[in-house]
C-alpha positions as CSV (number, residue, x, y, z in Angstrom):
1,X,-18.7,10.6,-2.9
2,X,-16.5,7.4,-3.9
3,X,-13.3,7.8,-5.2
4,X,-12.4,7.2,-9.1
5,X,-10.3,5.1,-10.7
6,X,-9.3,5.8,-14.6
7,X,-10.6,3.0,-16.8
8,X,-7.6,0.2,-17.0
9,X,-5.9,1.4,-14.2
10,X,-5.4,-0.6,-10.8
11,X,-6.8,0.1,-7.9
12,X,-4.0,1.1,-5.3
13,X,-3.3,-1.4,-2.9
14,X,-2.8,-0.6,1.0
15,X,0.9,-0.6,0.9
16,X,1.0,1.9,-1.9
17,X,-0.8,4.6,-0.2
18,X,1.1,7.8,1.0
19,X,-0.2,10.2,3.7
20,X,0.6,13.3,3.3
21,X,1.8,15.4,6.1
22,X,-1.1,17.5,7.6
23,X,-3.5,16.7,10.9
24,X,-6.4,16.1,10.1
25,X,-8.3,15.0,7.0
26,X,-11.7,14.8,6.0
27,X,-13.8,11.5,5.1
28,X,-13.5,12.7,1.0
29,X,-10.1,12.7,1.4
30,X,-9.5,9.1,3.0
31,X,-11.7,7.9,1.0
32,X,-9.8,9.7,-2.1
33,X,-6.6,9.1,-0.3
34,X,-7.4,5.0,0.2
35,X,-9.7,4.4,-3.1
36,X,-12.8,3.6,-0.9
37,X,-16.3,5.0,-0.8
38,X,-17.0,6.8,2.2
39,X,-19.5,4.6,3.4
40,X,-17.3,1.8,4.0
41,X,-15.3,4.1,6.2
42,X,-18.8,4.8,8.0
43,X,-19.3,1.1,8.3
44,X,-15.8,0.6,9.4
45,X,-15.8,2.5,12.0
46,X,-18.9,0.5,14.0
47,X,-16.7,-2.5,12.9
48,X,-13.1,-1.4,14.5
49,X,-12.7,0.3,18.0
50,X,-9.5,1.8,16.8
51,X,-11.5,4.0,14.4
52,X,-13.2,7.0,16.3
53,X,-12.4,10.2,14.3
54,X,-13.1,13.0,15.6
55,X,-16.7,15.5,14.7
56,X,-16.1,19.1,13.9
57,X,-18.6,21.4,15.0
58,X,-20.4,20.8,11.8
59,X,-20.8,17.2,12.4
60,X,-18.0,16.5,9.7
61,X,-15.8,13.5,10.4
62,X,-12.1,14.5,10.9
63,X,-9.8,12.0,11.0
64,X,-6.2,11.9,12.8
65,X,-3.0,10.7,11.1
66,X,-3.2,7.8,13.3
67,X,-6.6,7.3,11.6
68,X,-5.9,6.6,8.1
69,X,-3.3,4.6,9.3
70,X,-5.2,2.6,10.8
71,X,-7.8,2.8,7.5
72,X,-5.0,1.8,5.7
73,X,-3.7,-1.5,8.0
74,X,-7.8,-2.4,8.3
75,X,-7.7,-2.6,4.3
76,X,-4.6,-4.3,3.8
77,X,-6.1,-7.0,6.5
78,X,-9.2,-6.8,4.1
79,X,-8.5,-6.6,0.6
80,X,-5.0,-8.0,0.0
81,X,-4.5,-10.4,3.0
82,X,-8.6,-11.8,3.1
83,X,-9.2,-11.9,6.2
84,X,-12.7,-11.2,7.6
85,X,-14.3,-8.3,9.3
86,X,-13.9,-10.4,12.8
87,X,-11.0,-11.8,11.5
88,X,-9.4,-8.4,10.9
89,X,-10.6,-7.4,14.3
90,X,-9.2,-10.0,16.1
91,X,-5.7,-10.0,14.7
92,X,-5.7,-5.9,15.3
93,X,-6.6,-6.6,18.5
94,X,-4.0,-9.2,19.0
95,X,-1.4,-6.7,17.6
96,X,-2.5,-4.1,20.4
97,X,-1.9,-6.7,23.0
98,X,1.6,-7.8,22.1
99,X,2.5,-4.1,21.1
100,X,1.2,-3.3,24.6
101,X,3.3,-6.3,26.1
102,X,6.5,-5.4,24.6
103,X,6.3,-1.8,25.8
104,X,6.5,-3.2,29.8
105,X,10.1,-2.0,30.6
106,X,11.9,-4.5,28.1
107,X,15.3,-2.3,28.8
108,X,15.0,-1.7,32.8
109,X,17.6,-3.4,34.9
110,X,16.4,-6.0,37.2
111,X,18.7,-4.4,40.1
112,X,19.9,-0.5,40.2
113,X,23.6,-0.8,40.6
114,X,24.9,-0.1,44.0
115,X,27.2,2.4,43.1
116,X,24.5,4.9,40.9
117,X,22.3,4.6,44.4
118,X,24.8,5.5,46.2
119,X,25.8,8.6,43.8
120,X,22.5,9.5,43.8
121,X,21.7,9.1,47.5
122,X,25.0,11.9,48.1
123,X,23.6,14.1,45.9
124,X,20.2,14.2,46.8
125,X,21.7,14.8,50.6
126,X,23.9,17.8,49.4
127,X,20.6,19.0,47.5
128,X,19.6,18.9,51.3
129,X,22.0,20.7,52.7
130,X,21.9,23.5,50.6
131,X,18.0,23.7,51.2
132,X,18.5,23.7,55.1
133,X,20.9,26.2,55.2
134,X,19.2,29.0,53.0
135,X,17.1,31.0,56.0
136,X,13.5,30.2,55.3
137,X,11.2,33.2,53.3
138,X,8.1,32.2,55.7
């Protein structure tokens, strides 16, 4: 079932698209939801790793928020930006890598300051204390 456009109108382009706010949604309704038929979305998904909706016990493909999103990106990378389908692949990919980089502790202090270890260090020893003095259940 591919989704209509009216005669004379546009079709939407990827940046245009709104998702509404729900879990999970059903191949008619990205396809609906992104103005593609649903078996480029079938195709897609042997095509891009990061698609892998989920099957309902009925076999019916359900996909995540996180899985029209990506629907959406892989279109923009398609149909307004022309890249190709290993093109597309490849700069997703490279997006995952440096998103993956930049998430490696970019805020963490190359050296605790002494005076926090040392706070901590006096209340982890009065944490102690307490816990050797209460007479033991066993």
């Amino acid at each position: 079932m591919a989704a209509k456009t009216k005669p004379g109108s546009k079709p939407k382009k990827s940046g245009e698209i709104v998702i509404p706010e729900k879990l999970y949604f059903r191949i008619g309704e990205v396809a609906e939801l992104c103005d593609l038929p649903t078996y480029v979305l079938r195709f897609w998904e042997t095509e891009f790793p990061q698609l892998k909706p989920n099957k309902s016990s009925t076999g019916q493909r359900m996909y995540r928020r996180s899985d029209v999103e990506n629907v959406v990106r892989i279109k923009n990378l398609l149909y307004d930006e022309g890249f190709t389908i290993a093109g597309a692949r490849a700069h997703l990919k490279a997006e995952a890598k440096s998103a993956k980089e930049q998430n490696v502790l970019p805020f963490a202090p190359s050296k605790p300051p002494i005076e926090e270890l040392k706070l901590l260090r006096r209340g982890l020893q009065e944490i102690l204390g307490i816990l050797s003095a209460r007479p033991s259940r066993y």
